[in-house]
C-alpha positions in Angstrom: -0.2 0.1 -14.1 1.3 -3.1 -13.2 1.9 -6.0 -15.0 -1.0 -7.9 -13.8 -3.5 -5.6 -14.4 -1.7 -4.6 -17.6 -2.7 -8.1 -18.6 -6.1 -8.3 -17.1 -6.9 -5.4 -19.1 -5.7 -6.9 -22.5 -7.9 -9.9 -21.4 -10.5 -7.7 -20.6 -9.9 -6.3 -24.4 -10.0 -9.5 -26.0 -6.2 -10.4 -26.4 -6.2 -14.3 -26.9 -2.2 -14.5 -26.1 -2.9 -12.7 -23.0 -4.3 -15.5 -20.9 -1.3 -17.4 -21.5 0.9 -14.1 -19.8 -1.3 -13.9 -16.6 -0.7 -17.6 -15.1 3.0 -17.4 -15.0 2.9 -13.9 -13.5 0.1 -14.3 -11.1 0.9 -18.6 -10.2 4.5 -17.0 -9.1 2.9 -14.1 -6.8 0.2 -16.6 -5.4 3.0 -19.5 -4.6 5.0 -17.4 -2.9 2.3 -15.4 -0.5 1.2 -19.4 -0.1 4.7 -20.4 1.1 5.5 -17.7 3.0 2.6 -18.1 5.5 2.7 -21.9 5.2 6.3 -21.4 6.4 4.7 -21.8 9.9 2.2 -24.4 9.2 2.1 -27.3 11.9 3.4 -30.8 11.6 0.7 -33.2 9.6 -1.2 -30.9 7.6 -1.6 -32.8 4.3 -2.8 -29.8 2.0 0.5 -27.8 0.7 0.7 -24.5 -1.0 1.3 -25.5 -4.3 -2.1 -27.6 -4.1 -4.0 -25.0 -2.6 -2.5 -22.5 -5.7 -3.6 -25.5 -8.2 -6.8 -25.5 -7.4 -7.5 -21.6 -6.5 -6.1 -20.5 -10.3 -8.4 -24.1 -11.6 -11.4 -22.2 -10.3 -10.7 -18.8 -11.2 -9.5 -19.6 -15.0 -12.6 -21.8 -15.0 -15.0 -19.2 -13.8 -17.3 -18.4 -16.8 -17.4 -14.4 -17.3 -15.0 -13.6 -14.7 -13.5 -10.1 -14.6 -10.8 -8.4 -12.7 -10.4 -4.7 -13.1 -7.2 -4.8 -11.2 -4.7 -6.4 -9.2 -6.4 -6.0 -5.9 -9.7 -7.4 -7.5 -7.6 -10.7 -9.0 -6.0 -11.3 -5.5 -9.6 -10.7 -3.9 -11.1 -12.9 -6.3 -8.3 -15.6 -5.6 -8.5 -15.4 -1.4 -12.4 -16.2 -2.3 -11.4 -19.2 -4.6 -9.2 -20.4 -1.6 -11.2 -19.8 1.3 -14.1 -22.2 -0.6 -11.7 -24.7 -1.2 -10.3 -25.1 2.6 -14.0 -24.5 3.5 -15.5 -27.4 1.7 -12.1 -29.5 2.8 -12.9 -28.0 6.2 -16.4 -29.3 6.2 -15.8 -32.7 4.0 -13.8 -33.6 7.3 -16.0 -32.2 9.3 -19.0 -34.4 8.8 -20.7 -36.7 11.3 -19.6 -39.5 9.9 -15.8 -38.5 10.5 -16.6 -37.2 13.8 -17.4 -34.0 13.1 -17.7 -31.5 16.2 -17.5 -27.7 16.6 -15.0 -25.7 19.3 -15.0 -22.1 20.3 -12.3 -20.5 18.1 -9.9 -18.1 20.0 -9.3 -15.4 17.3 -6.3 -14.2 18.6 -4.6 -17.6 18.1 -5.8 -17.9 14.6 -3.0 -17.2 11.6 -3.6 -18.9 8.0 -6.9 -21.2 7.6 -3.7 -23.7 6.6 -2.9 -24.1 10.7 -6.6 -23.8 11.6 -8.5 -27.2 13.0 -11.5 -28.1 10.6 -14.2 -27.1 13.3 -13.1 -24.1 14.1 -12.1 -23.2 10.3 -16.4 -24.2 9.3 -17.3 -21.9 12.6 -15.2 -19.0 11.3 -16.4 -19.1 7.8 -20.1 -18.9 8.9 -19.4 -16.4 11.2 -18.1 -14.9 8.1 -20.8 -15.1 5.2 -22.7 -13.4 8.4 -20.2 -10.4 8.6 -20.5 -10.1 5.0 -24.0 -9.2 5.0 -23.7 -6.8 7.6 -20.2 -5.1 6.8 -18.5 -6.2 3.4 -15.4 -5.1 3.1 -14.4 -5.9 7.1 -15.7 -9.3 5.7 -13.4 -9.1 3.0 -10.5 -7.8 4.8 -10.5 -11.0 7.3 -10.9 -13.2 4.4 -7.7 -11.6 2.2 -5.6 -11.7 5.2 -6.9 -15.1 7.0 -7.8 -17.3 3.6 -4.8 -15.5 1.0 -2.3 -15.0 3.9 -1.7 -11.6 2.7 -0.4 -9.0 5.6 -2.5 -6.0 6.7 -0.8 -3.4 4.3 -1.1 -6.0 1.3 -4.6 -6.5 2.7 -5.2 -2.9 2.7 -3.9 -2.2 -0.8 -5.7 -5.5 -2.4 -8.7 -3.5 -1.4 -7.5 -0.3 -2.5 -7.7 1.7 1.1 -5.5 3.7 3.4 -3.9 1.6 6.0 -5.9 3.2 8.6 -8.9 2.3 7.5 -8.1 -1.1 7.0 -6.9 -0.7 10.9 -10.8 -0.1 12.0 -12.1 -2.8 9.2 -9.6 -5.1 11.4 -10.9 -3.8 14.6 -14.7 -4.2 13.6 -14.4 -7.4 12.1 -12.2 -8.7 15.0 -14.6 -7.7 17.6 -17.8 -8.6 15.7 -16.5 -12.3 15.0 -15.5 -12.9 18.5 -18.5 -11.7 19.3 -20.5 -14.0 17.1 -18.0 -17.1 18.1 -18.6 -16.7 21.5 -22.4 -17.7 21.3 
C-alpha cells in the first residue's frame, strides 16, 4: 500500500490529521508530472503548472463527499479536475466575442492540453464526453495521459490495467477521436 492511498484510506476512516498528510504528498507528485510535460510547452502560454496544480487540488479538497479508494482513483480524479479547468479556460477564450473559431485537430500532433490552441482543446474535449458514453475507460485513458500528462504505463497503472490493454484503449480511442474530429 502506498503512501497515498495509505492516507486516503485513513481519510476514508475518519482520521482528522490525515487530510493535512495527503496535500504535501500528493501537491509534490502532481507538480512534478505538471513540470515535466510543461518542460516542452511553447513560448506565451500564460497558465503554468504550479497554477494548474492550485486550482486542480482547490477542486478536489473542495469536492463535497469525494472518495478515492486508491492512488490510481486520486490521480484519475485529479486529470478530471484539470481537464475542466483548461476546458472552461479553453472555452472562456474561445467565445465569440474574443474570436472564437474551431480547427480540425491533428491528433498525432497533440501532447499536453498545456501546448494545445483553445479551439482545438474545446473540439477535443467534446469529442471526448462523446467517447465517454460510448467506451469509458478509452475516454479515461486519453484524458489521464492528454489532461494529467501522465505516460502510457503511468496511464495504464492509474487505471489499474496491463500495459497491453491500455495499448488497444490507446488504439480505439485514437482512431474513434480522429474519426469524430474529422467531421
Amino acid at each position: 500500500m502506498t503512501d497515498v492511498t495509505r492516507i486516503l484510506q485513513a481519510i476514508e476512516d475518519g482520521d482528522p490529521k490525515a487530510g493535512d498528510e495527503l496535500l504535501p504528498l500528493v501537491y509534490a507528485e502532481l507538480r512534478q508530472l505538471a513540470t515535466r510535460r510543461l518542460s516542452q510547452e511553447r513560448p506565451g502560454q500564460t497558465l503554468q503548472a504550479t497554477a494548474l496544480v492550485h486550482e486542480a487540488w482547490i477542486k478536489l479538497a473542495g469536492a463535497e463527499g469525494a472518495r478515492w479508494d486508491s492512488r490510481g482513483h486520486f490521480f484519475a480524479a485529479a486529470a478530471e479536475a484539470m481537464r475542466r479547468i483548461l476546458i472552461n479556460r479553453a472555452r472562456d477564450k474561445g467565445r465569440l466575442k474574443r474570436g472564437g473559431g474551431q480547427d480540425r485537430i491533428d491528433l498525432d500532433k497533440i501532447q499536453l492540453a498545456l501546448d494545445t490552441p483553445d479551439a482545438e482543446l474545446v473540439a477535443l474535449h467534446e469529442a471526448l464526453e462523446e467517447l465517454g458514453q460510448v467506451d469509458a475507460e478509452s475516454a479515461k485513458l486519453v484524458e489521464l495521459r492528454f489532461f494529467a500528462g501522465l505516460s502510457h504505463g503511468e496511464a495504464a497503472r492509474a487505471l489499474g490495467i496491463p500495459r497491453r490493454t491500455a495499448d488497444r484503449y490507446w488504439a480505439y480511442a485514437r482512431a474513434w477521436l480522429a474519426s469524430r474530429l474529422s467531421e
